[in-house]
N, C-alpha and C positions, 0 to 999 in steps of 0.2 A: 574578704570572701570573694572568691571568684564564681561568677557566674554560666560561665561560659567555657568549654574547652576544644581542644582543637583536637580533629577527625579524620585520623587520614584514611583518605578514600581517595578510588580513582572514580571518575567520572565517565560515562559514554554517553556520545547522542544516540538517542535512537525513537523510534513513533511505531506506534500501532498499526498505523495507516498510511500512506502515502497515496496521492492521486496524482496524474500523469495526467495534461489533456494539453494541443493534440501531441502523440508522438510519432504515428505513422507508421509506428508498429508496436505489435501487441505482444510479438513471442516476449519470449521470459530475456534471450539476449538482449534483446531493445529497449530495457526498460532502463531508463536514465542510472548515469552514476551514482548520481544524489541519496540514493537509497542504500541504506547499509544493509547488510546480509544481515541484522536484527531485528529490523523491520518486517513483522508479522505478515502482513499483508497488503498490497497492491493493488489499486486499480486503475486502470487503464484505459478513458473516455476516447472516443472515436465522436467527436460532433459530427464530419460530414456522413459517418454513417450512420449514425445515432445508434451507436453501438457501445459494449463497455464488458471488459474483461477482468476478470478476480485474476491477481496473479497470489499464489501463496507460497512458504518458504519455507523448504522441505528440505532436512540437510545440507543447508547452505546455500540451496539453488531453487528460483522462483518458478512454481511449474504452475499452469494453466488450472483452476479449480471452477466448477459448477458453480459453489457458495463461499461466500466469505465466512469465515472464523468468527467474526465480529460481527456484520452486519447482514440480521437474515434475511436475504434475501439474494435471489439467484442475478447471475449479470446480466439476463432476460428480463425479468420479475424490474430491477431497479431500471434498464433503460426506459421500460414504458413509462415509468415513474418522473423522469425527468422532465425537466421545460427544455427543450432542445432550441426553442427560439433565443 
């Protein structure tokens, strides 16, 4: 009796989330390779300005959003939030 059988599937990486810090820029071009076009959502921390940007993924392309998808809260709302020490 076998227990077990085999599955064929392809496999992708891919995350929810990605965080960026520093990058030293925030548009959507600047946001590291690392990130696959799958990857939901981005954010993008500024320590020296204690800043931090939602990037979201919108037809294949990361555009500038108020709120993240996932985490309510605005990139305003969460910078205050942060220990920036």
């Amino acid at each position: 009796m076998r227990w077990h059988r085999r599955i064929d599937a392809e496999f992708r990486i891919s995350a929810e989330i990605v965080i960026d810090a520093p990058s030293g820029n925030t548009s959507p071009s600047g946001f590291p390779l690392c990130v696959s076009r799958t990857t939901r959502t981005a954010l993008s921390l500024e320590p020296q300005e204690k800043t931090v940007a939602w990037l979201g993924l919108d037809a294949g392309e990361y555009k500038h959003r108020k709120r993240s998808r996932l985490v309510e809260l605005s990139a305003s709302e969460l910078a205050e939030r942060l220990d920036w020490a």
